[in-house]
N, C-alpha and C positions, 0 to 999 in steps of 0.2 A: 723512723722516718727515712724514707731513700733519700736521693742526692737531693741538693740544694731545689729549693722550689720557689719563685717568685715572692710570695709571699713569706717565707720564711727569711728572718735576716740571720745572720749567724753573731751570735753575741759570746764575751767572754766567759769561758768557764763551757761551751760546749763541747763534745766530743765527734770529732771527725772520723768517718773511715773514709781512710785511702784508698783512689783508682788502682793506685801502683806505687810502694814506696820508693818507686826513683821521681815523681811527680814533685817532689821537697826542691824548693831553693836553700840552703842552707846560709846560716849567716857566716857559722865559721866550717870550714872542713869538716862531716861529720865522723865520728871517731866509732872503734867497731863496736862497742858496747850499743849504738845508735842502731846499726844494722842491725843487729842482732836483736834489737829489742822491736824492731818493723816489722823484722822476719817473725816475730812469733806472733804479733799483733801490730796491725796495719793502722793503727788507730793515733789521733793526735788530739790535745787540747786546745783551743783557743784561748790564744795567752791577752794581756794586756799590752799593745802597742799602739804608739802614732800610724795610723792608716798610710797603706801604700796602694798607688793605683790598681783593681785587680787582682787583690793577692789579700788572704787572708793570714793572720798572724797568727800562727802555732809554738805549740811546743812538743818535744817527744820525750819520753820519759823512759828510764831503765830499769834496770830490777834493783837500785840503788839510791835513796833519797840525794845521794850528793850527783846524780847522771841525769841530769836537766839537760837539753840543747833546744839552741830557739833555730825557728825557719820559716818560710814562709811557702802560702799554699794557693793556689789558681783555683776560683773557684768550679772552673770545671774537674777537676779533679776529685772532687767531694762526691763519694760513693753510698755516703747516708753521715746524717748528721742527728744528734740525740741531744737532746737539751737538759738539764737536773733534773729534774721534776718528771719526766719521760722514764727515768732510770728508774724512781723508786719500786713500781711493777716488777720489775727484772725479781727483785730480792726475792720471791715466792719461791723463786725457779733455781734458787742456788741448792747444791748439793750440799745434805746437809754438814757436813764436816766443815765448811766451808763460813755455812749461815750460822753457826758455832763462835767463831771467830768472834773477839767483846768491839770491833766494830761495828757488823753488822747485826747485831742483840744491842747496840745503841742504837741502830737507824731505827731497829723493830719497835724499841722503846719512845724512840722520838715522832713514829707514826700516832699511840698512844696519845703522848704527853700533848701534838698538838691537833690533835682530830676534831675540837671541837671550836680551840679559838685561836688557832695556830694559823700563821699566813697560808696564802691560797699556792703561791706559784716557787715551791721550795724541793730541792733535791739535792741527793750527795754529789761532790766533788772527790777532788785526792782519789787516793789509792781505792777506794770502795768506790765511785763512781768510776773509775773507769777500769773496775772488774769488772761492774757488770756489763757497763760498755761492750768490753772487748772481750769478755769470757777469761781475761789474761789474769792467772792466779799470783796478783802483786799484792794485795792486802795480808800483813803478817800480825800475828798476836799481840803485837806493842801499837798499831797501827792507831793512830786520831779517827775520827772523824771528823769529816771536812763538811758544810754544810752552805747553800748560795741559795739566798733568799733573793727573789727578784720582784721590785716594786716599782712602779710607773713613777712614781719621786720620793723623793725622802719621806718615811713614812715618820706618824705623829709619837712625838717621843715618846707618850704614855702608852702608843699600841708596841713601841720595840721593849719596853720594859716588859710588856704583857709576857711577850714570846719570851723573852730571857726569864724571866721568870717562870715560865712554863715546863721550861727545862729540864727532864729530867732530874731529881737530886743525886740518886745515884746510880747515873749510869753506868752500863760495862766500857766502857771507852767515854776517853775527854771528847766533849764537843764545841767545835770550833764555828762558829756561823759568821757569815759573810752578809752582810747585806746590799744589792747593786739595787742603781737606778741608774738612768742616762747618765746623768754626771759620773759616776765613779761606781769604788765600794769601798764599804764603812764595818769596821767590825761591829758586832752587834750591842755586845758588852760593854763597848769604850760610845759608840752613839748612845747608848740607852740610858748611859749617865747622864747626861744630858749636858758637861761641859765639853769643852774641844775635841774635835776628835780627828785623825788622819781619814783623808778623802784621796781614795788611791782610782788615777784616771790614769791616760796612754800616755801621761809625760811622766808621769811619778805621784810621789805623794804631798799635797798640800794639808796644812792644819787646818781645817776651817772652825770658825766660833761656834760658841753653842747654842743647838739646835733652838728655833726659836719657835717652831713649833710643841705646843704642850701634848 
């Protein structure tokens, strides 16, 4: 999808391409590891943050789990914008050396496992969502998959059991799922249980009771 379109809102967990990597507000001075990782890929996540007027909340990522930087981003500046479930396509298109990797022979597998009663509006995050995003070859051999489930609310605990339970048994890569609705996100695992679970929104995380839906 090109740049931002009326209809389209920009939610946590998508992938931006950048006008121009100087378009960033930075929150702290960005460090060269930041440049350099713009300069090969123009691309940024939408992070979890309290809304600022005008500006959307990013993050940029390094060739290094520990080279996180947050910043913020105008929405005209957004040159196309990719949602999870947009990216899963892309995987066809990977070379194969690449589609080798026991990340993505999870996703292939997690296409499988939920095609028949698997949620509707699901795709990769992390380092595999935003290869494919950005073509930028950051998914390494030890790599997780990361996974963002998105539901119009809290969905009913017997259908998050469903998906957890659908999972894969033994996939080539851990899989991590996420589940978002308006309020927040919930891991999939610890909701599905159906006690307590962390409810992570733009101020942090709150514990909320258990789900009271069956």
């Amino acid at each position: 999808m090109d740049a931002l379109s009326p209809d389209r809102r920009v939610q946590v967990h998508d992938l931006l391409r950048l006008r121009s990597p100087r378009a960033l507000h930075w929150e702290q001075a960005p460090q060269a590891w930041a440049q350099a990782a713009l300069a090969a890929a123009p691309w940024v996540v939408t992070r979890r943050a309290a809304a600022r007027a005008g500006r959307i909340a990013v993050g940029v990522r390094g060739a290094q789990r520990t080279q996180r930087a947050a910043a913020w981003l105008d929405a005209v500046d957004v040159g196309e914008q990719l949602r999870p479930a947009e990216l899963r396509a892309r995987a066809a298109g990977l070379d194969p050396a690449r589609s080798a990797l026991d990340a993505f022979r999870a996703l292939a597998q997690l296409e499988l496992a939920w095609a028949q009663a698997g949620p509707r509006d699901w795709g990769p995050a992390g380092s595999v969502g935003f290869e494919l995003a950005s073509g930028w070859a950051c998914t390494r051999p030890g790599s997780d998959l990361d996974i963002v489930v998105r539901c119009a609310r809290a969905p009913a605990r017997a259908r998050a059991r469903a998906w957890l339970e659908a999972l894969p048994r033994s996939s080539a890569a851990r899989i991590d799922v996420l589940l978002e609705w308006p309020a927040g996100g919930a891991a999939l695992a610890e909701f599905a249980a159906g006690g307590a679970y962390l409810l992570r929104g733009p101020s942090g995380a709150l514990l909320r009771p258990a789900a009271r839906r069956a």
